[in-house]
gemmi code that builds the backbone of each chain (N, CA, C; Angstrom):
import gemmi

chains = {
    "A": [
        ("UNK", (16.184, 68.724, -161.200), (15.762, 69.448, -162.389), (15.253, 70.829, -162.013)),
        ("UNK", (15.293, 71.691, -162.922), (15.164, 73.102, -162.584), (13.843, 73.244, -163.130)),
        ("UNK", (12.817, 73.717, -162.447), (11.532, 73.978, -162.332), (11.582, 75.332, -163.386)),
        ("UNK", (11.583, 75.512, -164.701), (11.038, 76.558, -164.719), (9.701, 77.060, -165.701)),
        ("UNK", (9.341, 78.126, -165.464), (8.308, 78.435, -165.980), (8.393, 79.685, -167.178)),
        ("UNK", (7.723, 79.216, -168.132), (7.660, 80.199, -169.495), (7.532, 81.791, -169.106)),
        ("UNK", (7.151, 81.804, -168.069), (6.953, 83.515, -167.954), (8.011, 83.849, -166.838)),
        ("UNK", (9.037, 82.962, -166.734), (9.760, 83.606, -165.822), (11.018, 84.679, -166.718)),
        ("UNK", (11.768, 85.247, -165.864), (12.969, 85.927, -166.498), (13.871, 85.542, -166.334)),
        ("UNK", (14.783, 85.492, -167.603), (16.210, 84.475, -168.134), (16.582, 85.578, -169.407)),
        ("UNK", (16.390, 85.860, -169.312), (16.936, 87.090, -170.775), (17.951, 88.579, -170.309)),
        ("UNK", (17.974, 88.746, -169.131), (18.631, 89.753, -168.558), (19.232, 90.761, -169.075)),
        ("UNK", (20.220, 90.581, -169.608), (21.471, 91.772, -169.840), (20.862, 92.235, -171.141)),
        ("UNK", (20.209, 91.042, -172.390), (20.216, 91.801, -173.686), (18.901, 92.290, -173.594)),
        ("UNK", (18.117, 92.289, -172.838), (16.954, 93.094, -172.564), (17.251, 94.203, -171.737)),
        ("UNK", (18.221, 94.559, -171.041), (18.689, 96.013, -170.427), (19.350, 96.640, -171.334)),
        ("UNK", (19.817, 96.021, -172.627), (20.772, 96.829, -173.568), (19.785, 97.535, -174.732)),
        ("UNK", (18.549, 96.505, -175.172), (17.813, 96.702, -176.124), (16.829, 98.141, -175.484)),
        ("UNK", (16.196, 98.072, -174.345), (15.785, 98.835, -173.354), (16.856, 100.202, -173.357)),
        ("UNK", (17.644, 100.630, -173.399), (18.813, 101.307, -173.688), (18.879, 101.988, -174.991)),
        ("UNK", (19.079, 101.247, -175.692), (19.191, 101.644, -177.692), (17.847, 102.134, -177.341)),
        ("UNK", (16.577, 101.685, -177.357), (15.506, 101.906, -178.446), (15.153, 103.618, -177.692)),
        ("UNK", (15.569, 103.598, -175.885), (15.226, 104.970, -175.388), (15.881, 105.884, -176.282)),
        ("UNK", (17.336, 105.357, -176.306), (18.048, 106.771, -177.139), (17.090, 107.248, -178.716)),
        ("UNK", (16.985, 105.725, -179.306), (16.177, 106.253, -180.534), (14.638, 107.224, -180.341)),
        ("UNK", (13.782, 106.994, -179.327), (12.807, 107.363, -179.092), (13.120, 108.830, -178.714)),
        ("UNK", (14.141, 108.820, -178.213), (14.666, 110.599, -177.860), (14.859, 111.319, -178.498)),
        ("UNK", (15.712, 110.608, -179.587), (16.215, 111.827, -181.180), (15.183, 111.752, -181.689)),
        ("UNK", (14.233, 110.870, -182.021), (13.026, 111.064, -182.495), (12.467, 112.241, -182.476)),
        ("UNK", (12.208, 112.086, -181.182), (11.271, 113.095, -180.130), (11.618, 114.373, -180.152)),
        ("UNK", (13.044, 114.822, -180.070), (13.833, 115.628, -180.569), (13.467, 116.307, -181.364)),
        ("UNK", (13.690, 115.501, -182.572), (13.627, 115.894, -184.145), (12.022, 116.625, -184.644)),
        ("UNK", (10.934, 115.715, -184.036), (9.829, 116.314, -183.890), (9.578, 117.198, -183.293)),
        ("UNK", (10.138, 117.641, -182.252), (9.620, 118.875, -181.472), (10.386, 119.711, -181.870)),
        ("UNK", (11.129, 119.980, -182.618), (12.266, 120.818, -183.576), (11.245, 121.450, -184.631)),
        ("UNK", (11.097, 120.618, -185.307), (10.245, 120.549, -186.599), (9.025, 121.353, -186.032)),
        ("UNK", (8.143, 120.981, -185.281), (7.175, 121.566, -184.507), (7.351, 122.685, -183.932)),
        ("UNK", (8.397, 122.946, -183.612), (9.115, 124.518, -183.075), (9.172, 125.461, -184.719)),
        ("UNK", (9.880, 124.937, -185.614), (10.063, 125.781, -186.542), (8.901, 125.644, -187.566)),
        ("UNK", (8.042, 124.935, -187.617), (6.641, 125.079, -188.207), (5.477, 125.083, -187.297)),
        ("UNK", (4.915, 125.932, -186.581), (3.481, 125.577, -185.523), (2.537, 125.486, -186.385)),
        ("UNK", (1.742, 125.035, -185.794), (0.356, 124.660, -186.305), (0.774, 124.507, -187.672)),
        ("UNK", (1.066, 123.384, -187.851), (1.358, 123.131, -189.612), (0.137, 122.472, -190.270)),
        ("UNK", (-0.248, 123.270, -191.471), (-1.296, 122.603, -191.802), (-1.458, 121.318, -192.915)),
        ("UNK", (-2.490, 120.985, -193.471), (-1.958, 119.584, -194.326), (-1.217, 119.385, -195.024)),
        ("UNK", (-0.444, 120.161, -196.263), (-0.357, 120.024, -197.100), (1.772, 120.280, -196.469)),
        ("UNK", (1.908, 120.759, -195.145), (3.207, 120.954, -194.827), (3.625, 119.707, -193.985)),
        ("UNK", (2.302, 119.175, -193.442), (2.182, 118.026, -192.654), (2.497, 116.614, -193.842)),
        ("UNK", (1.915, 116.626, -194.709), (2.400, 115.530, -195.629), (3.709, 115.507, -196.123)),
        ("UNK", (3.976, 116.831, -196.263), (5.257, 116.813, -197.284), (6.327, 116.316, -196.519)),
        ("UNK", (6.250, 116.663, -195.123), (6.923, 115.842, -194.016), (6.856, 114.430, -194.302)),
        ("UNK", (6.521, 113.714, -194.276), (6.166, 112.811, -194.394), (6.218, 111.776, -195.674)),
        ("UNK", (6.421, 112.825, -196.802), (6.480, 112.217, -198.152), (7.881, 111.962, -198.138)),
        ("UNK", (8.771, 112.421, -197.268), (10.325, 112.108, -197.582), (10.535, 110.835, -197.276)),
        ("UNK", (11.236, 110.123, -197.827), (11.621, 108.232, -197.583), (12.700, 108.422, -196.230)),
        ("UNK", (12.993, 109.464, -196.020), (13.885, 109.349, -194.974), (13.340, 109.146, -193.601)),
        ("UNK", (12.374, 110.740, -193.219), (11.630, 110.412, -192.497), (10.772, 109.753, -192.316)),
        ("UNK", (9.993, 108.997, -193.435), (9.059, 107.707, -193.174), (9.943, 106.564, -192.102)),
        ("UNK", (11.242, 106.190, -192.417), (11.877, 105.581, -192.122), (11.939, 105.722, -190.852)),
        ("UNK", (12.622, 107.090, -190.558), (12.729, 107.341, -189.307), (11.638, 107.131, -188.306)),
        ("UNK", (10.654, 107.584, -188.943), (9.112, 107.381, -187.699), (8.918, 105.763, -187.863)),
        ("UNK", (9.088, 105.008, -188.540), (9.276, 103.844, -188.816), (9.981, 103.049, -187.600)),
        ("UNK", (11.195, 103.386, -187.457), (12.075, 102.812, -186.880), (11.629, 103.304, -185.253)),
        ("UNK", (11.156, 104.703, -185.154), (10.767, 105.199, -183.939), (9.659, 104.200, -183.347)),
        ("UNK", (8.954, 103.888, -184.186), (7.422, 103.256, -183.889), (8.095, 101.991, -183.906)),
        ("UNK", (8.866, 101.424, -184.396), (9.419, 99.818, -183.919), (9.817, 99.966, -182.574)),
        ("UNK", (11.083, 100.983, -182.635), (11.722, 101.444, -180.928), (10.241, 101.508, -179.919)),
        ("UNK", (9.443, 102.638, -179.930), (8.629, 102.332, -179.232), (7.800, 100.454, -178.815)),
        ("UNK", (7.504, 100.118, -179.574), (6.919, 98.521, -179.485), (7.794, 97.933, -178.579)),
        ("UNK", (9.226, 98.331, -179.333), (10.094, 97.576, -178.492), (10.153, 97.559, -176.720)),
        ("UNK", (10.312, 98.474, -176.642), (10.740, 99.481, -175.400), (9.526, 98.939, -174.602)),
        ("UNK", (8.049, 99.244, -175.165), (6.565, 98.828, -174.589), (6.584, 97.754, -174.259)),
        ("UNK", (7.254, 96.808, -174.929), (6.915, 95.150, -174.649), (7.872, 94.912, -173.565)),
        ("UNK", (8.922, 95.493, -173.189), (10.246, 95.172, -172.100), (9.536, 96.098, -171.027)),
        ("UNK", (9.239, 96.692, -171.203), (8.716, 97.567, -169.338), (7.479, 97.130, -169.168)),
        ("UNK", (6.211, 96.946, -170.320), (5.203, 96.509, -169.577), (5.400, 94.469, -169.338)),
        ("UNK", (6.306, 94.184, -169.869), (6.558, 93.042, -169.213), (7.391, 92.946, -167.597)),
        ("UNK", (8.016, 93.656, -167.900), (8.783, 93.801, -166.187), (7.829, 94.489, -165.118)),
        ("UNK", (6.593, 95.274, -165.260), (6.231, 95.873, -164.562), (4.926, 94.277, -164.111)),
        ("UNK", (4.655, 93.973, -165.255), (3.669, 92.250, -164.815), (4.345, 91.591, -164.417)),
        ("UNK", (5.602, 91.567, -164.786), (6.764, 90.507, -163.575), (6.228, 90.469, -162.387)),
        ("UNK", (6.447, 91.866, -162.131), (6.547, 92.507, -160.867), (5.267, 92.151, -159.972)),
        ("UNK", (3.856, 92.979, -160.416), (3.108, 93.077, -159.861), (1.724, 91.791, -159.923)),
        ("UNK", (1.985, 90.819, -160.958), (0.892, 90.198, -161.165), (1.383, 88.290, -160.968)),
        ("UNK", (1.089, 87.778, -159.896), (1.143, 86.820, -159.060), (1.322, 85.316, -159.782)),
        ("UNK", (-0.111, 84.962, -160.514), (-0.326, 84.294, -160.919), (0.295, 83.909, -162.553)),
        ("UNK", (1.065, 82.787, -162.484), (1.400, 82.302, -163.845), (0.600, 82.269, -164.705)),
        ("UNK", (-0.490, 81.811, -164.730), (-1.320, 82.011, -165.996), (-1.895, 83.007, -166.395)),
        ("UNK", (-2.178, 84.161, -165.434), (-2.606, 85.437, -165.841), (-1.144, 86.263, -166.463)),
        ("UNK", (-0.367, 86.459, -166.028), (0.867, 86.884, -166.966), (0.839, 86.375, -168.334)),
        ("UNK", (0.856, 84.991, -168.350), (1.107, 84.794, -169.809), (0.398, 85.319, -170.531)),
        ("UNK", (-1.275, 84.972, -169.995), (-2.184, 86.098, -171.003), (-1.688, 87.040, -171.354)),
        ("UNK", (-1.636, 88.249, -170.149), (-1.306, 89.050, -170.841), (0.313, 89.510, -171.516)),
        ("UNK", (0.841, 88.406, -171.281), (2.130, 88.691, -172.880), (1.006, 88.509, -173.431)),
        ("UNK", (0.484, 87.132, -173.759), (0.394, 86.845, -175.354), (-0.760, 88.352, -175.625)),
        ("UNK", (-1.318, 88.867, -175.289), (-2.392, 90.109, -175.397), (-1.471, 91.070, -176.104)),
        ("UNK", (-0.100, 91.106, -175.002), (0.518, 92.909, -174.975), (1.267, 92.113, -176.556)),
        ("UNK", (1.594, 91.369, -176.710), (2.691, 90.948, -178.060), (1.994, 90.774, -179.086)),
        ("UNK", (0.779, 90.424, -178.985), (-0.291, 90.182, -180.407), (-0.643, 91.675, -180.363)),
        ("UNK", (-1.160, 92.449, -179.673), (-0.905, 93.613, -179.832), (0.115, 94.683, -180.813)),
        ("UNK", (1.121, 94.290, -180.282), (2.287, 95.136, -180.450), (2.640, 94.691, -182.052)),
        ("UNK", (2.253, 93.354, -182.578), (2.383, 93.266, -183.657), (1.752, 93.682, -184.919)),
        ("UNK", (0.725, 93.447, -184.129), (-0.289, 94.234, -185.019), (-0.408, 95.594, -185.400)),
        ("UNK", (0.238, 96.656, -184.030), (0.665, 98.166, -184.281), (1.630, 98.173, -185.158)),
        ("UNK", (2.468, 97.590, -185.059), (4.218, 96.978, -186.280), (3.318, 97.152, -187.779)),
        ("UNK", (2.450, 96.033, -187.978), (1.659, 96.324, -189.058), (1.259, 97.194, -190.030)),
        ("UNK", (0.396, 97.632, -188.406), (-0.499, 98.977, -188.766), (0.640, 100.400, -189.317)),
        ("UNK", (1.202, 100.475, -188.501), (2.411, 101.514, -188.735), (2.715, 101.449, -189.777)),
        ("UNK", (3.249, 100.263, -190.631), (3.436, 100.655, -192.154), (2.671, 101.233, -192.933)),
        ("UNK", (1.517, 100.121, -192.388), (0.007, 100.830, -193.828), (0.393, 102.407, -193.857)),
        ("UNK", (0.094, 102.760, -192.319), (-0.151, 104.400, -192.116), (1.035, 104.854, -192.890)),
        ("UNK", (1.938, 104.356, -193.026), (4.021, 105.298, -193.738), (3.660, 105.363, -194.967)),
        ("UNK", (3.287, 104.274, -195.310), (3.236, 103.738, -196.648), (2.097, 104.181, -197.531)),
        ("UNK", (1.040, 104.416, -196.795), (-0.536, 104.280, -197.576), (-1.186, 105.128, -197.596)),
        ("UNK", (-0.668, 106.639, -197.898), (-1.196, 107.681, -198.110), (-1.205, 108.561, -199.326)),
    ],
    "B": [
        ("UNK", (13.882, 107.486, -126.538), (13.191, 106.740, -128.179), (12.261, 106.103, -127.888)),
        ("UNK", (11.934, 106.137, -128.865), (10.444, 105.574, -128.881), (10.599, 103.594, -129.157)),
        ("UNK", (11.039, 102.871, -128.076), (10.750, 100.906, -128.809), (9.424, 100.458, -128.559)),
        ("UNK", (8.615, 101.179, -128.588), (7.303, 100.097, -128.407), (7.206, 99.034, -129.334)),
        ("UNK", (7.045, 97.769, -128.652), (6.699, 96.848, -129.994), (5.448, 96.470, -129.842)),
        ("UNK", (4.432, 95.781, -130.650), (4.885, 95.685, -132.338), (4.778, 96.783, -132.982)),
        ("UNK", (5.510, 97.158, -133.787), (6.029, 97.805, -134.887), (4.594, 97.631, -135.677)),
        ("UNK", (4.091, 98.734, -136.160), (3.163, 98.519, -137.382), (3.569, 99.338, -138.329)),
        ("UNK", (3.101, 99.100, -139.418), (3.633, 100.109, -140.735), (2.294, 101.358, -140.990)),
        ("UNK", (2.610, 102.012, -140.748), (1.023, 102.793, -141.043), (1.459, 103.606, -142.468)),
        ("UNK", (0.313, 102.781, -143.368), (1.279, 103.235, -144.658), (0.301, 104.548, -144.838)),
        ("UNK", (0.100, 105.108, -144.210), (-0.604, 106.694, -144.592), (0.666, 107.691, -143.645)),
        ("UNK", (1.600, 107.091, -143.217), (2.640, 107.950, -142.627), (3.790, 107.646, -143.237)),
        ("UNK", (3.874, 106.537, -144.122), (5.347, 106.197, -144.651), (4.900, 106.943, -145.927)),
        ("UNK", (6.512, 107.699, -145.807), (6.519, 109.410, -146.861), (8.168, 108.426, -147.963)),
        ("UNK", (7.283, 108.431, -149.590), (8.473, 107.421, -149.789), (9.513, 108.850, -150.479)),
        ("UNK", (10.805, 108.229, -150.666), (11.829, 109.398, -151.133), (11.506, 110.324, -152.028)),
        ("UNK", (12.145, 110.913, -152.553), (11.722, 111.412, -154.333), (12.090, 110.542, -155.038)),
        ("UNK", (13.175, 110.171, -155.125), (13.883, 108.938, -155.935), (12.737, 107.910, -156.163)),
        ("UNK", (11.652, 107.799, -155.350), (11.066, 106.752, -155.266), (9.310, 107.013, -155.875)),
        ("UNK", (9.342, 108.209, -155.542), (8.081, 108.334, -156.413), (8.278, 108.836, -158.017)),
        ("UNK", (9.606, 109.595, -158.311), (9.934, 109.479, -159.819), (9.726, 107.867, -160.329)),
        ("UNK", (10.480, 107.381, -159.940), (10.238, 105.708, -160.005), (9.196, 105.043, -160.280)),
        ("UNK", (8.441, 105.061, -159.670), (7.159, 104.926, -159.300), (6.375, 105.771, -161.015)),
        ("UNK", (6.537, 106.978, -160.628), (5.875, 108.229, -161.756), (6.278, 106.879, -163.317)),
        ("UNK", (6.985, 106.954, -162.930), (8.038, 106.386, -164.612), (7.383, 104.981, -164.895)),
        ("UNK", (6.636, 104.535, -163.935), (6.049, 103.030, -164.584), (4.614, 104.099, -164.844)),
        ("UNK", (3.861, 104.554, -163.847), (2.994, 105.023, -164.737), (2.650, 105.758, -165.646)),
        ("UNK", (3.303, 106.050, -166.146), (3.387, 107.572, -166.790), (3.779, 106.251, -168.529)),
        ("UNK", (4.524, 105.454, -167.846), (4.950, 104.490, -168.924), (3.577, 103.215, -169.150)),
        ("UNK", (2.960, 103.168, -168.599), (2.070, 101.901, -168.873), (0.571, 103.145, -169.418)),
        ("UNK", (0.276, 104.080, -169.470), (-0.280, 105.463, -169.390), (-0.031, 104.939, -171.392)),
        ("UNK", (1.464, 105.869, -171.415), (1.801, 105.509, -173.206), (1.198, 104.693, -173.687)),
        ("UNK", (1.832, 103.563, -173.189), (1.434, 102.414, -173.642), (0.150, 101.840, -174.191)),
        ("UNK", (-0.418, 102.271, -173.025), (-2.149, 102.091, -173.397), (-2.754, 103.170, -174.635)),
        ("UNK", (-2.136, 104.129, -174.509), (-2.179, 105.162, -175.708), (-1.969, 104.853, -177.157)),
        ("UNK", (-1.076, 103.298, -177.297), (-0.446, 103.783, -178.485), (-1.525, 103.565, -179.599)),
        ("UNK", (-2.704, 102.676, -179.592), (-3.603, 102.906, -180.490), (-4.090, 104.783, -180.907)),
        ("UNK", (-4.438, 104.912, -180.062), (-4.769, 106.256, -179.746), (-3.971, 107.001, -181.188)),
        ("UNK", (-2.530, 107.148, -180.433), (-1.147, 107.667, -181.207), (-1.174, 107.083, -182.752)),
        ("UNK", (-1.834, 105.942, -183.066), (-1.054, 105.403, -184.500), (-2.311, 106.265, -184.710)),
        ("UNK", (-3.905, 105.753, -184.681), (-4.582, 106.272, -185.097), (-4.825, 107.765, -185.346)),
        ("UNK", (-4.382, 108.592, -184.953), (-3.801, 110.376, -185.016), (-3.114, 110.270, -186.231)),
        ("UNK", (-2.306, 109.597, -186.166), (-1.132, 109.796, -187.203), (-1.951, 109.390, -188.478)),
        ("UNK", (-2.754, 108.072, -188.400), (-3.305, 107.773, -189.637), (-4.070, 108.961, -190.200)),
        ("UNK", (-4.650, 109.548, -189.323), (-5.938, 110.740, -189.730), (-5.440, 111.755, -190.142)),
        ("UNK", (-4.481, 111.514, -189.288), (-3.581, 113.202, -189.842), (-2.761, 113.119, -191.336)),
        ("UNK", (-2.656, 112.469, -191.681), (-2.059, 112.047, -193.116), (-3.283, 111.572, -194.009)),
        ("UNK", (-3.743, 110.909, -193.661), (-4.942, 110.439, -194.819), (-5.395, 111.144, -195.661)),
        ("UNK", (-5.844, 111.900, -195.556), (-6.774, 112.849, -195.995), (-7.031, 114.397, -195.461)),
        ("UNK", (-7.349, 115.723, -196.178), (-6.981, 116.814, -196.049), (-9.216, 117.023, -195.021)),
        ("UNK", (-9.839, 115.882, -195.392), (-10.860, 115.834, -194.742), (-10.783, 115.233, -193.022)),
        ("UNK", (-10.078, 114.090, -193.069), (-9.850, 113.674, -191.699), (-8.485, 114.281, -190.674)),
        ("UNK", (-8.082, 115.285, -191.397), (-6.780, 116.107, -190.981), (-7.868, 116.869, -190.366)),
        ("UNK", (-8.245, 117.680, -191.236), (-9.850, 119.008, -190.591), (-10.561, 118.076, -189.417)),
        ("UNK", (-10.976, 117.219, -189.375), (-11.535, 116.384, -188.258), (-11.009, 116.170, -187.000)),
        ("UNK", (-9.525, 115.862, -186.747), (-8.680, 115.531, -186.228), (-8.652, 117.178, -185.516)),
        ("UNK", (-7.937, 117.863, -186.233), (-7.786, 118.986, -185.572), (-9.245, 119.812, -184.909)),
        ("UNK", (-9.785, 119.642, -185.524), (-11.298, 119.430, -184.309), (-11.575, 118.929, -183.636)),
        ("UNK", (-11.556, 118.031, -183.543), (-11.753, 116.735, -182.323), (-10.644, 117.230, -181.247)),
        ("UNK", (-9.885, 117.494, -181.493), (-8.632, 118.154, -180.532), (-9.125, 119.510, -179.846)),
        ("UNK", (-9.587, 119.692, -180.669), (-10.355, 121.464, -179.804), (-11.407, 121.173, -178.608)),
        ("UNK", (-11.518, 120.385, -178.342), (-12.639, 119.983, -177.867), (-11.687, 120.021, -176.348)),
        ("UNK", (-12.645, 120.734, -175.251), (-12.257, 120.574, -173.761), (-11.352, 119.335, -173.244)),
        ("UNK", (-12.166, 118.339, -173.350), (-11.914, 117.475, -173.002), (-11.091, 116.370, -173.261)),
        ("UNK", (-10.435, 116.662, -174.824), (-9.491, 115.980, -175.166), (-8.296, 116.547, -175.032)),
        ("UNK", (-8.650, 118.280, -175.079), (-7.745, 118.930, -174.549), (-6.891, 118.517, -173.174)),
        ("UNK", (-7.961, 118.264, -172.046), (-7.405, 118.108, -170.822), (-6.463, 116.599, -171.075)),
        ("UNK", (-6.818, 116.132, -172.042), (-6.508, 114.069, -172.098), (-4.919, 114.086, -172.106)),
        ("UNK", (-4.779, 115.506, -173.797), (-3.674, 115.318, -174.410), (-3.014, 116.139, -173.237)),
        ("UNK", (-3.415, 117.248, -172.455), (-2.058, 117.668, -171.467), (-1.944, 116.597, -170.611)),
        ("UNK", (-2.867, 115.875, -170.128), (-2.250, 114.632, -169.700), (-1.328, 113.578, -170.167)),
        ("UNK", (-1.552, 113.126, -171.179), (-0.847, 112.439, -172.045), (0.560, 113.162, -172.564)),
        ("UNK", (0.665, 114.497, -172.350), (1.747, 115.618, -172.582), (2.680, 114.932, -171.155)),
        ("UNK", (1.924, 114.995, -170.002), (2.776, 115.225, -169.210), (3.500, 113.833, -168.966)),
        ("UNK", (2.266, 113.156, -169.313), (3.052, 111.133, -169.027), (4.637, 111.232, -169.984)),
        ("UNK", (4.345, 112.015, -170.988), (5.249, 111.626, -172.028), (6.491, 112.643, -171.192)),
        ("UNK", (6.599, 113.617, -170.939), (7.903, 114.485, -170.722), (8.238, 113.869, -168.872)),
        ("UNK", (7.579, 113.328, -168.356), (8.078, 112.927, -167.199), (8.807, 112.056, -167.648)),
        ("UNK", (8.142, 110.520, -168.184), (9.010, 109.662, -168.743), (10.413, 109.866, -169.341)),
        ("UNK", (10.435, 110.703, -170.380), (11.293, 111.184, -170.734), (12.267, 111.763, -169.923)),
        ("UNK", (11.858, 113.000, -169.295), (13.041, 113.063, -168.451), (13.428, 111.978, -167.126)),
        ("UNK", (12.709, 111.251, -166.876), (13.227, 110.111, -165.757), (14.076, 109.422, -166.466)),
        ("UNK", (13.768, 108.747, -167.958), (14.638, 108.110, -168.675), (15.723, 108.450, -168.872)),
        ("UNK", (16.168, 109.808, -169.280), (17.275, 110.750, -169.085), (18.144, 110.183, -167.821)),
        ("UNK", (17.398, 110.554, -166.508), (18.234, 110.435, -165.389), (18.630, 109.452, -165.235)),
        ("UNK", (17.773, 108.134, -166.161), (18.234, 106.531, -165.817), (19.497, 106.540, -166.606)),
        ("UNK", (19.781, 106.823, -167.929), (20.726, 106.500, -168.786), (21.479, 107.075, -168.039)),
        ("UNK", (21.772, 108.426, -167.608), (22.824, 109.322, -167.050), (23.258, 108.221, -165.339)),
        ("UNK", (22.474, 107.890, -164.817), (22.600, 106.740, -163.704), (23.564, 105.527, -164.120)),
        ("UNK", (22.948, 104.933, -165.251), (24.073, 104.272, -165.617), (25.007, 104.403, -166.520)),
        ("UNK", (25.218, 105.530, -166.381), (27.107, 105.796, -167.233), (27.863, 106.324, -165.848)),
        ("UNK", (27.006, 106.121, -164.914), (27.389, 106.538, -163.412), (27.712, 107.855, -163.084)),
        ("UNK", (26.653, 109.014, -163.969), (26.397, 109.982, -163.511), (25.118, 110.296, -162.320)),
        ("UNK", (25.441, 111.093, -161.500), (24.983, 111.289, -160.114), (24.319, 110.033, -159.435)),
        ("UNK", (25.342, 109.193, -159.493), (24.556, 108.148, -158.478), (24.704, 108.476, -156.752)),
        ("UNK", (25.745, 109.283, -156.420), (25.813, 109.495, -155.119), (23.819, 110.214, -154.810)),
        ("UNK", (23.967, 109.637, -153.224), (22.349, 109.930, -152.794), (22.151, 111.550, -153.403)),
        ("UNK", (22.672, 112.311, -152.941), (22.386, 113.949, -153.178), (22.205, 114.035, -153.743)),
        ("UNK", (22.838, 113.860, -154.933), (23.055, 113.846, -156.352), (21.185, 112.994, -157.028)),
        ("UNK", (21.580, 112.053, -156.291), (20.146, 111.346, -156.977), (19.284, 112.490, -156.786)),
        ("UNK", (18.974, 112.441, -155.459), (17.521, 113.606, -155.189), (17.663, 114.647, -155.593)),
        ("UNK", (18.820, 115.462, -155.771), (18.366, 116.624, -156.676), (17.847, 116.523, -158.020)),
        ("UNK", (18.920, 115.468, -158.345), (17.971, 115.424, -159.955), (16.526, 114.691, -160.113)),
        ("UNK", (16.263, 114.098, -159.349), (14.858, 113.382, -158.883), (13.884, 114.692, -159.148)),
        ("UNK", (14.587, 115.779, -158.007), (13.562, 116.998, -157.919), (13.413, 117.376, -159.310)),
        ("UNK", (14.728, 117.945, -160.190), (14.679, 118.311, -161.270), (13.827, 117.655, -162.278)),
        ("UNK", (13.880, 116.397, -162.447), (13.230, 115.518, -162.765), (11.506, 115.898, -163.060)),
        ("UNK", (10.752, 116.126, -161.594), (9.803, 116.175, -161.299), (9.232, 118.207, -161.745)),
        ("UNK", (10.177, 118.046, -161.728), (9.976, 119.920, -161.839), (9.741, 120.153, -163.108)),
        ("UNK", (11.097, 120.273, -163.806), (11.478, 120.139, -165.394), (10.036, 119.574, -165.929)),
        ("UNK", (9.179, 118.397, -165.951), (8.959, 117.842, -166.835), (7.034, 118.410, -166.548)),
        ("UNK", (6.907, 118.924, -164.740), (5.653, 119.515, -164.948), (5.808, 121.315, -165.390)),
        ("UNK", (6.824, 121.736, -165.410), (7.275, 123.003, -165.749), (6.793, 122.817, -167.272)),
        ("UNK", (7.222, 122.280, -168.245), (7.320, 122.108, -169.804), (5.856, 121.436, -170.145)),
        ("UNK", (5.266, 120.976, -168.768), (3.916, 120.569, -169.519), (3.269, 121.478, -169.453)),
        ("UNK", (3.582, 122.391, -168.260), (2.482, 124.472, -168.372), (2.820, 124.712, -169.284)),
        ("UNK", (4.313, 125.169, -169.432), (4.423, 125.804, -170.851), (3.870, 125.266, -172.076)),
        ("UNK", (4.126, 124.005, -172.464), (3.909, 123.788, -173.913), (1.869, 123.650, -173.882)),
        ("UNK", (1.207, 123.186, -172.789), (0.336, 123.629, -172.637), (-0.363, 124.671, -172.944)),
        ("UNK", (0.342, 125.542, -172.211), (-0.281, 127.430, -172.247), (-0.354, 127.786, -173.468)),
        ("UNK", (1.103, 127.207, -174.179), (1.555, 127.936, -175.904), (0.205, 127.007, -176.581)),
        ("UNK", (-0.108, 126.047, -176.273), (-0.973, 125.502, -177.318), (-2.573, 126.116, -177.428)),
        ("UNK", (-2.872, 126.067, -175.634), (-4.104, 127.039, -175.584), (-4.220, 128.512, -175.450)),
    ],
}
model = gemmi.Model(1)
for chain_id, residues in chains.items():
    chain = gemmi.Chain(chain_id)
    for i, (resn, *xyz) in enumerate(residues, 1):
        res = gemmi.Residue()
        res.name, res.seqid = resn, gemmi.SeqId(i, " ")
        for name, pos in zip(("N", "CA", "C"), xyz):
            atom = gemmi.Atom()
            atom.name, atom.element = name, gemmi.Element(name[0])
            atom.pos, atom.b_iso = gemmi.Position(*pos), 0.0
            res.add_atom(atom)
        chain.add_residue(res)
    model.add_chain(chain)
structure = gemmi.Structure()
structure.add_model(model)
structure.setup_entities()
């Protein structure tokens, strides 16, 4: 029987692909903002909302802030692969970094949504 | 030549590649974010909320010391970024030959503290 353990790695390829997509999204993002930020500096509130009032770009920072979570939960899990020994201290911290990350998922709407 | 044995590693003389401290740069610079992202949502909340916690926000930012945080946090973010660059471009099997790696390694490392003076300087 094959010994294995909940925090080991078995997910491989579609976690190098997802890791992949969400960088590209985090880039045009990033892009798009520092564009915007180039052709408006120091923008003040009322240019800063209106940004923001569009359903498009809500979306977009939306989807950016999922990409990010995403992306966060696959490298800081591979990097605890890596460096942290003990099986039961890993799992903690998934279950920490993922109750986390859900809760930013959350939060992120209120903030799109609730202004 | 030098065979004396045993061999010890004296890790204050082992000089690792560039390839290897971009590498290296790119987990921290990435676990750095990460730890940030409260930080990041909460900005965003303030900065939208209200035309009172917008004025706050952009104060709190003036301040020395958050100043120094965010060029830090500037630079975690554009290293990452451009290492990520070199990874995607790595695997569509652009410059994987060694040379090729380390120059863009250098570029890498250059590019991304180059753009943190600049966008730095422009801000202060």
């Amino acid at each position: 029987m094959v010994d294995r353990v909940v925090t080991g790695a078995h997910y491989g390829l579609r976690d190098w692909l997802v890791q992949r997509i969400t960088a590209v999204v985090i880039a045009l993002y990033s892009l798009f903002m520092a564009g915007w930020l180039l052709l408006h500096p120091g923008p003040n509130y009322d240019m800063w909302t209106a940004l923001f009032s569009s359903n498009v770009v809500r979306s977009f920072s939306l989807l950016f802030l999922f990409a990010v979570f995403l992306h966060a939960w696959i490298g800081v899990r591979d990097i605890v692969m890596d460096y942290i020994k003990s099986a039961g201290l890993r799992l903690a911290i998934y279950v920490a970094v993922i109750l986390a990350l859900i809760l930013y998922a959350i939060w992120s709407v209120q903030i799109l949504w609730g202004f | 030549m030098n065979n004396k044995r045993p061999k010890h590693l004296a890790l204050h003389l082992i000089r690792f590649p560039l390839p290897a401290i971009v590498s290296i740069l790119h987990r921290v610079s990435g676990v750095l974010l990460f730890l940030c992202l409260p930080l990041l949502l909460w900005s965003l909340q303030y900065s939208l909320r209200s035309i009172e916690t917008f004025t706050l926000l952009n104060w709190m930012f003036q301040h020395p010391a958050s100043k120094l945080f965010l060029l830090l946090m500037l630079w975690a973010f554009l290293h990452h970024f451009c290492a990520g660059i070199r990874y995607l471009a790595i695997d569509l099997d652009c410059g994987v030959k060694l040379a090729q790696a380390r120059a863009s390694s250098k570029w890498v490392l250059a590019l991304s503290l180059t753009l943190t003076a600049l966008i730095g300087a422009r801000l202060w």
